[in-house]
Backbone as ProteinMPNN parsed JSONL, in Angstrom:
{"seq_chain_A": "XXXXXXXXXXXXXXXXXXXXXXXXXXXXXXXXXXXXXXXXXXXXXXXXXXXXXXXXXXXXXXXXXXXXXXXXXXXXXXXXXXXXXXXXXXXXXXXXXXXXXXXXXXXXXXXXXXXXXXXXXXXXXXXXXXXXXXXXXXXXXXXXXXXXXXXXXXXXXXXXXXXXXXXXXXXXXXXXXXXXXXXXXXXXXXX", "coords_chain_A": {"N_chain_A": [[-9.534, 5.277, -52.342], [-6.443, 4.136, -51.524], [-5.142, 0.57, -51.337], [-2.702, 0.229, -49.687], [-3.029, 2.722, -48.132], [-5.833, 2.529, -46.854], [-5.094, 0.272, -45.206], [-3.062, 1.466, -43.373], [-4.899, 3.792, -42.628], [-6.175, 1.899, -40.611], [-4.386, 1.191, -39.43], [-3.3, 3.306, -37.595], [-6.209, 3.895, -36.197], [-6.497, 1.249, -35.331], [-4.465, 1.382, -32.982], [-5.18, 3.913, -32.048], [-6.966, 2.848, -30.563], [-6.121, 1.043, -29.293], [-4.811, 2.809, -27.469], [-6.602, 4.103, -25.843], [-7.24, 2.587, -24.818], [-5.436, 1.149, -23.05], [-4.696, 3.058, -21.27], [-3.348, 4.699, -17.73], [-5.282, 4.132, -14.768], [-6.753, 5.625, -12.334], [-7.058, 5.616, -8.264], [-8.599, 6.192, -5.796], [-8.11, 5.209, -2.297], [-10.044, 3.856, -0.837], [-10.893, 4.552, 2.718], [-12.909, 3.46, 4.752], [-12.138, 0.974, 4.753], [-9.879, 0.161, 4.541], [-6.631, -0.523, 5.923], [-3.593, -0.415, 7.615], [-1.666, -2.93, 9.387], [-0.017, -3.909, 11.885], [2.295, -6.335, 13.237], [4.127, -8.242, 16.043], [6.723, -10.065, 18.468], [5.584, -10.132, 21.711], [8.0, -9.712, 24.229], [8.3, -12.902, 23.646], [6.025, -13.981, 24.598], [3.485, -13.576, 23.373], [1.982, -13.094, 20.29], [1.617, -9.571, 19.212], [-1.192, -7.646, 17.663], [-1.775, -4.929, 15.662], [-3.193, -1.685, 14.947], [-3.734, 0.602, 12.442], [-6.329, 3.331, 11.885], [-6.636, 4.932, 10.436], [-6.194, 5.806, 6.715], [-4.747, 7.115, 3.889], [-4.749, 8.038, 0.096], [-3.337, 7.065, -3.022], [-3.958, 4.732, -5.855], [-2.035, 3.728, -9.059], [-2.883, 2.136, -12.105], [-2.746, 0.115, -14.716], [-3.928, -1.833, -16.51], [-3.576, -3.407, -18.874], [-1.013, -2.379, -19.972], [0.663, -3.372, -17.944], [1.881, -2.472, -15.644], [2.036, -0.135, -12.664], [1.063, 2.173, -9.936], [1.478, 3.072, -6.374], [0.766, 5.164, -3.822], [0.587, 5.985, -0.683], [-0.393, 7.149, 2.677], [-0.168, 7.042, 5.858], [-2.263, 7.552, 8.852], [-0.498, 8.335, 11.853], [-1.404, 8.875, 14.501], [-4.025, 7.444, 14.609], [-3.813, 4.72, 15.848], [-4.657, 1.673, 17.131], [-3.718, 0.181, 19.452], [-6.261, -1.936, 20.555], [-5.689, -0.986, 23.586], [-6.335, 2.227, 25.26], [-4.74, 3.211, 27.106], [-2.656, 1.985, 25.99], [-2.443, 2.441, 23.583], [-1.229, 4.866, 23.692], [0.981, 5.3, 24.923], [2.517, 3.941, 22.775], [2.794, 6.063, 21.182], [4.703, 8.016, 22.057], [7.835, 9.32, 22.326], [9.801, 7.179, 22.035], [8.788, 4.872, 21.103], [6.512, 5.515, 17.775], [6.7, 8.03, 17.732], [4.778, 10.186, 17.459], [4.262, 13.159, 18.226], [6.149, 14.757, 17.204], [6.4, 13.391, 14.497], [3.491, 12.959, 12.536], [2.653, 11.168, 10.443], [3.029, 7.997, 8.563], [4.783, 7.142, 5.535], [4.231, 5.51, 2.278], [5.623, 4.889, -0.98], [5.482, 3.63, -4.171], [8.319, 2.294, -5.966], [8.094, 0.619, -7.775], [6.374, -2.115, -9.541], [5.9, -5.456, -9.453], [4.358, -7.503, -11.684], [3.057, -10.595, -11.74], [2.142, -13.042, -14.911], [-1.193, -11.201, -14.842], [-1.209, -10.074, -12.763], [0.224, -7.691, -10.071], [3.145, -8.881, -8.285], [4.672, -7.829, -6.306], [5.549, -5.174, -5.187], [7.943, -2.692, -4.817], [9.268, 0.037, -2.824], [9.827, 3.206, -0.892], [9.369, 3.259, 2.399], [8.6, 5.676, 4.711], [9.0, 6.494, 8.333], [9.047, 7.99, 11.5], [10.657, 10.079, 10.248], [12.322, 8.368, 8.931], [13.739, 6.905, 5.867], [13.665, 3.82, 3.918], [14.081, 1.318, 2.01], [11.828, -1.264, 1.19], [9.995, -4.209, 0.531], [6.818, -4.945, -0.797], [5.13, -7.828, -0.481], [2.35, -8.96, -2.374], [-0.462, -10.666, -1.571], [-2.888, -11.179, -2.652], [-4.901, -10.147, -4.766], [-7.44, -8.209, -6.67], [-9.299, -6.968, -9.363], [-12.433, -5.35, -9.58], [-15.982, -4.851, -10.667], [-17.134, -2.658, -7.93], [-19.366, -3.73, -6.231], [-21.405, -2.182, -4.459], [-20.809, 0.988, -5.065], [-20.583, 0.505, -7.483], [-18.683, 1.064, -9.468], [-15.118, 0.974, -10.665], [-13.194, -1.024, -9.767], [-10.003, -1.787, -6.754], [-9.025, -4.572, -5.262], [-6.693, -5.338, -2.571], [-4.415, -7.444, -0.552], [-1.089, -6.905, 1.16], [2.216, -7.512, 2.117], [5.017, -6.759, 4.369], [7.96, -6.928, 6.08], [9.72, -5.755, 8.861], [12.526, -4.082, 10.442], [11.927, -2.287, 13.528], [13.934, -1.021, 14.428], [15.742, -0.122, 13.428], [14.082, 2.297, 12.711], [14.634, 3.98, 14.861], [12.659, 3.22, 16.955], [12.659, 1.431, 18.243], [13.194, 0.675, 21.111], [13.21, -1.539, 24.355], [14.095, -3.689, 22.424], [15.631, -6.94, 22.575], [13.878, -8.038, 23.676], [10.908, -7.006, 23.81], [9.735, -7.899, 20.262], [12.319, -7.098, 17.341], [11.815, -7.426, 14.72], [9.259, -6.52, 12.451], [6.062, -7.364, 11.188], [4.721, -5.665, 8.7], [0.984, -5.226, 7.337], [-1.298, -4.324, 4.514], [-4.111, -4.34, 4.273], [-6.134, -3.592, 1.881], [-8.463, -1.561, -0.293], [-9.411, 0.421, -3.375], [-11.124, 2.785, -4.992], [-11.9, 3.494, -8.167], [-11.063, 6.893, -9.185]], "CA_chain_A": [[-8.496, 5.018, -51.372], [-5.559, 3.05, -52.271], [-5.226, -0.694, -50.648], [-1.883, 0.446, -48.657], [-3.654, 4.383, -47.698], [-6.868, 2.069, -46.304], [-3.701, -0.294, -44.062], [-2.552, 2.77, -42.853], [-5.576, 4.279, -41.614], [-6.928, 1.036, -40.028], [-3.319, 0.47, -38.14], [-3.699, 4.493, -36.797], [-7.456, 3.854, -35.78], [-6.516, 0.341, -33.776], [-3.884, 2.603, -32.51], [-6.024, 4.886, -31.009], [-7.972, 2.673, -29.69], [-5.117, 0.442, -27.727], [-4.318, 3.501, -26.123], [-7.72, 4.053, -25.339], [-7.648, 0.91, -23.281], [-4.191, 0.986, -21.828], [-4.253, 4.398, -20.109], [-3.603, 4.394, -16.878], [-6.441, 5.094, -14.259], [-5.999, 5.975, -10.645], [-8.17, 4.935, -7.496], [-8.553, 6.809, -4.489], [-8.116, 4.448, -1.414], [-11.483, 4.032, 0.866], [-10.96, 4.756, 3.884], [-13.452, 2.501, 5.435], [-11.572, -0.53, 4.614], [-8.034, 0.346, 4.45], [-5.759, -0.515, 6.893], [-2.477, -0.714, 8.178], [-1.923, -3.731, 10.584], [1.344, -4.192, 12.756], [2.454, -7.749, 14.488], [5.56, -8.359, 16.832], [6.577, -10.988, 19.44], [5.606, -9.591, 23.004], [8.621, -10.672, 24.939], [8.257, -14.642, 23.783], [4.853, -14.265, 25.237], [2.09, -13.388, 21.956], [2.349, -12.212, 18.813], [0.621, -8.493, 19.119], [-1.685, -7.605, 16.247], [-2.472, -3.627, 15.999], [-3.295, -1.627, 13.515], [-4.31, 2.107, 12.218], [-7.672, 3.139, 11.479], [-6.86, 6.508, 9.267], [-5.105, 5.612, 5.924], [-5.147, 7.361, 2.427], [-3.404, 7.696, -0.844], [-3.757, 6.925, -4.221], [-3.205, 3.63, -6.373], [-2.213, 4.057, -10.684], [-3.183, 0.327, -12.441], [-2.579, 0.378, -15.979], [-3.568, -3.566, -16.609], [-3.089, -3.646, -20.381], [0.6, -2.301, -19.733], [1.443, -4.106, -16.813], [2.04, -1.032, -14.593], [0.948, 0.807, -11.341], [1.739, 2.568, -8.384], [1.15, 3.084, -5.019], [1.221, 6.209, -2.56], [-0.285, 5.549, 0.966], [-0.143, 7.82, 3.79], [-0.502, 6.552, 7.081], [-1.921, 8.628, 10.295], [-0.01, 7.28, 13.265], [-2.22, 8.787, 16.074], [-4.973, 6.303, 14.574], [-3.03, 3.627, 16.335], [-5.323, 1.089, 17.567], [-3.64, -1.187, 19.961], [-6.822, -2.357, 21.369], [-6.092, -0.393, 24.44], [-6.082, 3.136, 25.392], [-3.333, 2.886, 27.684], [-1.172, 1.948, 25.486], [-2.492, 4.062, 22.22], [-0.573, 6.903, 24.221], [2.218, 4.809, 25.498], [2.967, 3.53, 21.964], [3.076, 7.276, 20.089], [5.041, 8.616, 22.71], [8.735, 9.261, 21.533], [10.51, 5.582, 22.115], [8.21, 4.321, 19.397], [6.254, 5.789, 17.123], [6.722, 9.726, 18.322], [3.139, 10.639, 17.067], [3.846, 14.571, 18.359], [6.929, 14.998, 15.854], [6.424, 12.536, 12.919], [2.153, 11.862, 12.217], [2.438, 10.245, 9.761], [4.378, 7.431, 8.079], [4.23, 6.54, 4.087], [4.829, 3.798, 1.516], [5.85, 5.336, -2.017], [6.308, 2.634, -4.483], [9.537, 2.932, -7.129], [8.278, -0.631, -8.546], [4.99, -2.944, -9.301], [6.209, -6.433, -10.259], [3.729, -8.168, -12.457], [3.408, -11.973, -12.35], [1.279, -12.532, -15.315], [-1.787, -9.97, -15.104], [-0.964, -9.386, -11.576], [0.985, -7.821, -9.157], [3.203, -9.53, -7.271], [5.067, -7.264, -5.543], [5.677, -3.713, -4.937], [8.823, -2.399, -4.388], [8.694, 1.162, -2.667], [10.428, 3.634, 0.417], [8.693, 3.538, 3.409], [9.032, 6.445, 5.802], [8.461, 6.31, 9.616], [9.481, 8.628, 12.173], [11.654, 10.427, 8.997], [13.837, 7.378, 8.135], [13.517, 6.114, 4.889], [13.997, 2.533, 4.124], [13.535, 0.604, 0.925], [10.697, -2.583, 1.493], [9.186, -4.826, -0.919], [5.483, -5.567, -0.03], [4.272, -9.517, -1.278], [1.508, -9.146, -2.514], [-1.197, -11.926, -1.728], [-4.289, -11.172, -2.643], [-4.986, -8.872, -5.902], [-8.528, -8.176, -7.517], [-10.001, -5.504, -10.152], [-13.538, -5.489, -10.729], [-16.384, -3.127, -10.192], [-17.532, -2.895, -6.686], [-20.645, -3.895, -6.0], [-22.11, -1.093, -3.994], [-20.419, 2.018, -5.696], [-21.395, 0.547, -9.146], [-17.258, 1.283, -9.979], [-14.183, 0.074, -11.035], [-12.49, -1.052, -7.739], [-8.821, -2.984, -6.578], [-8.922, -4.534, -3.74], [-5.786, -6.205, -2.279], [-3.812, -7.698, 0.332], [0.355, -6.99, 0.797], [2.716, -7.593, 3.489], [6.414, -6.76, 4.413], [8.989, -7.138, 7.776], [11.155, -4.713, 8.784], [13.229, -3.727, 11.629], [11.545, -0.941, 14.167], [14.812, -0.374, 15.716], [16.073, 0.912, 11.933], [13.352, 3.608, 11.988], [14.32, 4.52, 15.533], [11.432, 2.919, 17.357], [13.604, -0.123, 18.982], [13.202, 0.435, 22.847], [13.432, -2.332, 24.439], [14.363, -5.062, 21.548], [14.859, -7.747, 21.519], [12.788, -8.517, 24.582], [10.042, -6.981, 22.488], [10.461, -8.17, 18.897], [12.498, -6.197, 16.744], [10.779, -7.46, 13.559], [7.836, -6.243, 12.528], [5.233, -7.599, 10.054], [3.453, -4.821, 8.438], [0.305, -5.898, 6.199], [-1.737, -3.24, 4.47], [-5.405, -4.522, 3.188], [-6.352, -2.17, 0.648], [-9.432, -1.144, -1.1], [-9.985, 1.499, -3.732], [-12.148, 2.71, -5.735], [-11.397, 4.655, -9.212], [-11.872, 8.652, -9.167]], "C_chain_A": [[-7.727, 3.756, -51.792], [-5.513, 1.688, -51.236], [-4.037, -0.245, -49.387], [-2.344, 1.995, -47.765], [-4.558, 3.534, -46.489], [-5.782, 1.251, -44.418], [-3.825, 0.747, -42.906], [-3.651, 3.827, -42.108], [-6.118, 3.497, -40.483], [-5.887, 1.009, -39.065], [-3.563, 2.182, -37.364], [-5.537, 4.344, -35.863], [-7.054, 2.791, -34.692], [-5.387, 1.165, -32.745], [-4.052, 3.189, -31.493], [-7.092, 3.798, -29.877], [-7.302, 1.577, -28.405], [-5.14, 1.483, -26.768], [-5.555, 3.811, -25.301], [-8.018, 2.925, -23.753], [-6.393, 0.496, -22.269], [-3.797, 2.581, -21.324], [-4.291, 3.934, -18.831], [-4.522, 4.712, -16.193], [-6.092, 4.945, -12.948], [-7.422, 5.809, -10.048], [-7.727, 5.546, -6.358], [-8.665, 5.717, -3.235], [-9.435, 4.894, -0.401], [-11.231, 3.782, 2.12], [-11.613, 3.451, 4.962], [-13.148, 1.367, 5.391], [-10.498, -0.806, 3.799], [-7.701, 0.204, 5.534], [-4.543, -1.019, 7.111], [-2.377, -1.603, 9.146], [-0.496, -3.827, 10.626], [1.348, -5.554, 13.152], [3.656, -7.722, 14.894], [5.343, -9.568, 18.047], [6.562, -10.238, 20.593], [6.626, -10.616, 23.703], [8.321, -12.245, 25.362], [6.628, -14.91, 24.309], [3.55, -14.779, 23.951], [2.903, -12.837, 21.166], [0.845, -10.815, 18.716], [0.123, -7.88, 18.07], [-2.344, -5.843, 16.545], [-3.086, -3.195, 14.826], [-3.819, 0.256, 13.83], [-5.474, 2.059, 11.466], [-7.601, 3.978, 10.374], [-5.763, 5.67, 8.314], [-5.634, 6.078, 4.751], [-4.548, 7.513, 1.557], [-4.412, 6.903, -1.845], [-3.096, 5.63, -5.055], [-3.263, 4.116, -8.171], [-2.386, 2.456, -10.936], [-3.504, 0.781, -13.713], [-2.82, -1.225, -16.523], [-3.355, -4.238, -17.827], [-1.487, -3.593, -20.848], [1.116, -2.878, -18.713], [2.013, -3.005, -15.84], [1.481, -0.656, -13.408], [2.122, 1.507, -10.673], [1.223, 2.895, -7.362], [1.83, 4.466, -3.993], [0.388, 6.142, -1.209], [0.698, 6.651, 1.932], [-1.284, 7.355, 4.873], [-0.804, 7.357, 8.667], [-1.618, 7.944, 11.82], [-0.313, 7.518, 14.504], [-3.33, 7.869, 16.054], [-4.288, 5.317, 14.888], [-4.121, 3.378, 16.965], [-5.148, -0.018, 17.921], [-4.463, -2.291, 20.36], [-6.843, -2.216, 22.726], [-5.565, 0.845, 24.909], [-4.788, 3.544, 25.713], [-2.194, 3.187, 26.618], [-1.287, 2.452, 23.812], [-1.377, 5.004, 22.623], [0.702, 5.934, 24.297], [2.985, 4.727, 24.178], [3.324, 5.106, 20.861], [3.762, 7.914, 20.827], [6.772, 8.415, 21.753], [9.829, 8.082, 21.618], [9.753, 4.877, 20.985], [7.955, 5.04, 18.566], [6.644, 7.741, 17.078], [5.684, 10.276, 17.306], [3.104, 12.769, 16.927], [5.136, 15.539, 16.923], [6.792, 13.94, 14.253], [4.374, 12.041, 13.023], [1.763, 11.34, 11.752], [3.586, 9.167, 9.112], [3.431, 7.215, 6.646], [4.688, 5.312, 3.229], [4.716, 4.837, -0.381], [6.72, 4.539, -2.818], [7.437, 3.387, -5.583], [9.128, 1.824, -8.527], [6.941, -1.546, -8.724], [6.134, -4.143, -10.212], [5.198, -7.475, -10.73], [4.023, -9.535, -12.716], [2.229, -12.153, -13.499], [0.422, -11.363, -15.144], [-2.43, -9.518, -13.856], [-0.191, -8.971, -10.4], [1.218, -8.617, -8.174], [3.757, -9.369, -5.902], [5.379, -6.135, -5.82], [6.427, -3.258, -4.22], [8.882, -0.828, -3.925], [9.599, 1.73, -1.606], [9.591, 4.075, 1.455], [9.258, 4.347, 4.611], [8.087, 6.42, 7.095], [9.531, 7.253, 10.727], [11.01, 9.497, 11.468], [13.017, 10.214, 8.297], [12.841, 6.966, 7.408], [14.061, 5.267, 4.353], [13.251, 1.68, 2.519], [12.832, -1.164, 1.498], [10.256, -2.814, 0.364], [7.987, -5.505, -0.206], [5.239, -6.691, -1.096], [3.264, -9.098, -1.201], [0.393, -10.845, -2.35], [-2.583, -12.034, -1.959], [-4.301, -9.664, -3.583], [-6.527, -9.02, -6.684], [-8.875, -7.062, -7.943], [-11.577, -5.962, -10.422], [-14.648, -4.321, -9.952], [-17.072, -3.661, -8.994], [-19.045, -2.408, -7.038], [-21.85, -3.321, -5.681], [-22.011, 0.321, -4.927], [-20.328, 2.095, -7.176], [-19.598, 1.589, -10.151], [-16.253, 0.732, -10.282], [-13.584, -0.159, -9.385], [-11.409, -1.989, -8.022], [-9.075, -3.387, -5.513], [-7.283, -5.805, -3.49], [-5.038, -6.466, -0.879], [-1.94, -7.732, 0.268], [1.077, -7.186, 2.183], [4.554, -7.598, 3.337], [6.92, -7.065, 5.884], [9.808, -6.514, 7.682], [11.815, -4.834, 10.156], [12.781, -2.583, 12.628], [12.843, -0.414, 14.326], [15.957, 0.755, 14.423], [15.402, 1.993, 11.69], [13.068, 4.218, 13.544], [13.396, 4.103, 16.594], [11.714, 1.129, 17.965], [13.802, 0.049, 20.256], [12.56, -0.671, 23.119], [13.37, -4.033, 23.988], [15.648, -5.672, 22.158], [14.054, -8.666, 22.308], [11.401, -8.286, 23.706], [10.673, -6.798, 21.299], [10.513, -7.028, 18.062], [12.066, -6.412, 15.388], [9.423, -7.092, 13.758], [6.671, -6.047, 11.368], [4.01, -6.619, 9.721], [2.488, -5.175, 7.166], [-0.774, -4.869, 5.853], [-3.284, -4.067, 3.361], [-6.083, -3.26, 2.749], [-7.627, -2.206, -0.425], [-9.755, -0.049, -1.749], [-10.677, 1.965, -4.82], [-11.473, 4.091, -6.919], [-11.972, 5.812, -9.145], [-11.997, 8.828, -10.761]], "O_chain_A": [[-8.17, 2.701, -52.246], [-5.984, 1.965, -50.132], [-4.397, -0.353, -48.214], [-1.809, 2.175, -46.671], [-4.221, 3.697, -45.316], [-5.804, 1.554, -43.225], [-4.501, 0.768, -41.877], [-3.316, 4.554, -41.173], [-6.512, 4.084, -39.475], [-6.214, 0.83, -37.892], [-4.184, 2.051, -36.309], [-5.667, 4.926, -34.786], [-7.132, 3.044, -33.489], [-5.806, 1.489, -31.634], [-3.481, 3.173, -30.402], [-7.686, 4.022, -28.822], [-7.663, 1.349, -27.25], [-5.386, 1.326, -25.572], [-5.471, 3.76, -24.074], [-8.523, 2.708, -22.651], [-6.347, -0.15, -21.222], [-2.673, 3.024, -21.088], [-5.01, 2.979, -18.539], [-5.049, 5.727, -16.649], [-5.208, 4.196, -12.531], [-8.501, 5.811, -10.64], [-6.566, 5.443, -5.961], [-9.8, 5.252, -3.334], [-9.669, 5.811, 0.387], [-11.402, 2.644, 2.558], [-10.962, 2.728, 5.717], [-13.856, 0.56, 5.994], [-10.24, -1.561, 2.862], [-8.383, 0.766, 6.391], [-4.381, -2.191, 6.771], [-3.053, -1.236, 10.107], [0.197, -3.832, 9.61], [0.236, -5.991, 13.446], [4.452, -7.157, 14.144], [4.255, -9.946, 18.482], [7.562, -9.527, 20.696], [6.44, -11.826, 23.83], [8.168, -12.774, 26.463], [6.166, -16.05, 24.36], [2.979, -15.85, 23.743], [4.018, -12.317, 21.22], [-0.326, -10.952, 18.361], [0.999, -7.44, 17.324], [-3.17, -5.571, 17.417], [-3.457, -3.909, 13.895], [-4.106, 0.88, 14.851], [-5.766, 1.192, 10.643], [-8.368, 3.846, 9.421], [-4.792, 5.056, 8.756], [-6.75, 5.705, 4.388], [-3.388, 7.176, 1.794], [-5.529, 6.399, -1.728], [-1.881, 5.446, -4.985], [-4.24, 4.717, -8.618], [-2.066, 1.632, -10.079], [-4.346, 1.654, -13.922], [-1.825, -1.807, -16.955], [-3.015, -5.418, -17.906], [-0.879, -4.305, -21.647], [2.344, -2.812, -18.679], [3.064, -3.427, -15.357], [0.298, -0.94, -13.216], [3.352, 1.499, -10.739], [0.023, 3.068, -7.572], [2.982, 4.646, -3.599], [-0.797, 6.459, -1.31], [1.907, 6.887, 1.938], [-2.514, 7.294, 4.87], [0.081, 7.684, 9.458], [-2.318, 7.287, 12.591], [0.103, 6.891, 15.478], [-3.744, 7.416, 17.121], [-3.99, 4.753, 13.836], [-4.77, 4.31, 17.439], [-5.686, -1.036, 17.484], [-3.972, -3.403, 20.556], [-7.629, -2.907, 23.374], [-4.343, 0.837, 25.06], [-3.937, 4.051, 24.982], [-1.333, 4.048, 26.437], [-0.356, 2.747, 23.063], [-0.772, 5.768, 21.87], [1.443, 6.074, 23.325], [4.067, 5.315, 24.172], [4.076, 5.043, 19.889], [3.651, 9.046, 20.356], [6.932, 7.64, 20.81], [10.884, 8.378, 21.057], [10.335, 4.371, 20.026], [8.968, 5.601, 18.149], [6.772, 8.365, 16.024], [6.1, 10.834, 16.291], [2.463, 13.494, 16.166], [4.964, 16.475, 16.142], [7.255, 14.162, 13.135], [4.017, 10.967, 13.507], [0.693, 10.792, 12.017], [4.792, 9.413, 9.133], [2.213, 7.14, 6.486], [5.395, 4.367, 3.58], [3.653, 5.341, -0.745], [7.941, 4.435, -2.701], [7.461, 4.566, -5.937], [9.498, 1.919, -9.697], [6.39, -1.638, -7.627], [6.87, -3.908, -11.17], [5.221, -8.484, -10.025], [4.865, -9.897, -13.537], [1.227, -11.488, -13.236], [1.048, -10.309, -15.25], [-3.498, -8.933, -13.673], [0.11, -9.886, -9.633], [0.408, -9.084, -7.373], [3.635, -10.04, -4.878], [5.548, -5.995, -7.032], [6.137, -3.178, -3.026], [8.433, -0.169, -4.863], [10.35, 0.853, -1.179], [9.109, 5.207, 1.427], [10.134, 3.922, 5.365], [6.858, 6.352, 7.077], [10.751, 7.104, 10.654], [12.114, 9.53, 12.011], [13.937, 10.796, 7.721], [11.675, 6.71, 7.706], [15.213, 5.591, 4.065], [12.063, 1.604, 2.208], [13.489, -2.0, 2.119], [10.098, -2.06, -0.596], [8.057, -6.351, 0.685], [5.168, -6.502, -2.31], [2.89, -8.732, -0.087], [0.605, -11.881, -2.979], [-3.315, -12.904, -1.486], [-3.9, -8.542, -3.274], [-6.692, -10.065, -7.314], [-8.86, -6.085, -7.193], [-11.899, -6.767, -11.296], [-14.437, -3.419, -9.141], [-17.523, -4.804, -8.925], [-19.617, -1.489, -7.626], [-22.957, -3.57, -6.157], [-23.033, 0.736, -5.475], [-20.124, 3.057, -7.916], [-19.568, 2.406, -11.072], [-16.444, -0.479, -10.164], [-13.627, 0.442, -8.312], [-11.426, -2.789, -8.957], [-9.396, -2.575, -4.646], [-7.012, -6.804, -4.155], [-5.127, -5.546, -0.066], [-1.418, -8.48, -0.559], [0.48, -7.009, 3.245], [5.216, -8.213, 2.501], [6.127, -7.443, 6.746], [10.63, -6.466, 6.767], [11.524, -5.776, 10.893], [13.561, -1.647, 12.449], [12.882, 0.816, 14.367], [16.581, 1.81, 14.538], [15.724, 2.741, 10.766], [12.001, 4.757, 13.839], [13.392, 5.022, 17.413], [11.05, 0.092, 17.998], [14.804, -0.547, 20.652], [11.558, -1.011, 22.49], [12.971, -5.048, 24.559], [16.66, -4.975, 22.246], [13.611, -9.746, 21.917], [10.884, -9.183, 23.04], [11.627, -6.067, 21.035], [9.621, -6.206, 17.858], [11.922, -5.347, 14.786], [8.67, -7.227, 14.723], [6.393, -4.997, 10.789], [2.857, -6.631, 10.153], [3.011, -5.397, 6.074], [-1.311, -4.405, 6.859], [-3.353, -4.236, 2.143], [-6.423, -2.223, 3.319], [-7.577, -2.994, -1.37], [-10.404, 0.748, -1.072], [-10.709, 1.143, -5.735], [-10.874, 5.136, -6.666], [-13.193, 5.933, -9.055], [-12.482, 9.856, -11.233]]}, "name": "protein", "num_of_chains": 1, "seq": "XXXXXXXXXXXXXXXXXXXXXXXXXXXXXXXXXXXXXXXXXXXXXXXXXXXXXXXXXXXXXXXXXXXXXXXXXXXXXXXXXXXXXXXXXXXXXXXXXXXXXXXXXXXXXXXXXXXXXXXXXXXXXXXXXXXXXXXXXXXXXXXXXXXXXXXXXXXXXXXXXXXXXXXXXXXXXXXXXXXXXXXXXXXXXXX"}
């Protein structure tokens, strides 16, 4: 084997083996410690903290290429104001309308990589079947293998503010606040 033949197989072999290591791999979101959380100003009074219990969807994380993405689907009868009452009150059709729209999603277009981690995630979030471009901050990003499930795992924290009254769901703003800080802690584990 000639000195430039030998080159030439060694640069095809590392080659293979970058790609080996920068494929992407995908992570099924766990359930048990995913969630969607809501906040708003109760007419000047509190700031109301809710949240959904059902959430699933798939994350891509490519961390050699600097890449991902994000699909989350959200079930909006798991609304968990903290009280019955107003579970129902709140899916009724002035907010959320739970019996025509059950779910809302987050489908990113964008992962922005500060160094060798996201920093934000640019994406269209649908809710009661308006869709609305949001950029979730990321604040809180980790890969490593989870502890229990002996797997690769992400776990992270993101958060955006929008407008309810843009997705429909603006009765009576701006007594109750028409912003509304949605923050999605996220855990999943690679399939």
């Amino acid at each position: 084997m000639t000195q430039l033949t030998k080159l030439f197989a060694a640069a095809i072999l590392a080659s293979s083996f970058a790609s080996a290591f920068a494929a992407p791999e995908t992570y099924g979101v766990e359930p048990n410690h995913t969630y969607a959380n809501f906040s708003y100003n109760h007419m000047g009074l509190s700031t109301q903290i809710s949240k959904f219990s059902k959430t699933s969807g798939t994350v891509v994380y490519d961390k050699a290429a600097k890449t991902g993405s994000v699909d989350i689907t959200i079930d909006m009868k798991s609304v968990d104001t903290g009280s019955n009452l107003f579970n129902g009150h709140i899916q009724g059709a002035d907010f959320l309308d739970t019996a025509a729209f059950p779910t809302a999603t987050f489908k990113s277009t964008k992962v922005v990589f500060e160094g060798d981690k996201p920093a934000s995630i640019e994406g269209n979030l649908t809710i009661k079947g308006v869709t609305k471009p949001v950029t979730l901050k990321v604040s809180h990003f980790t890969n490593m293998e989870h502890p229990m499930a002996k797997k690769d795992a992400i776990g992270a924290n993101a958060s955006t503010l929008i407008k309810r009254s843009e997705f429909n769901a603006g009765k009576y703003a701006p007594a109750v606040g028409d912003d509304v800080t949605i923050t999605i802690s996220l855990e999943a584990i690679k399939q």
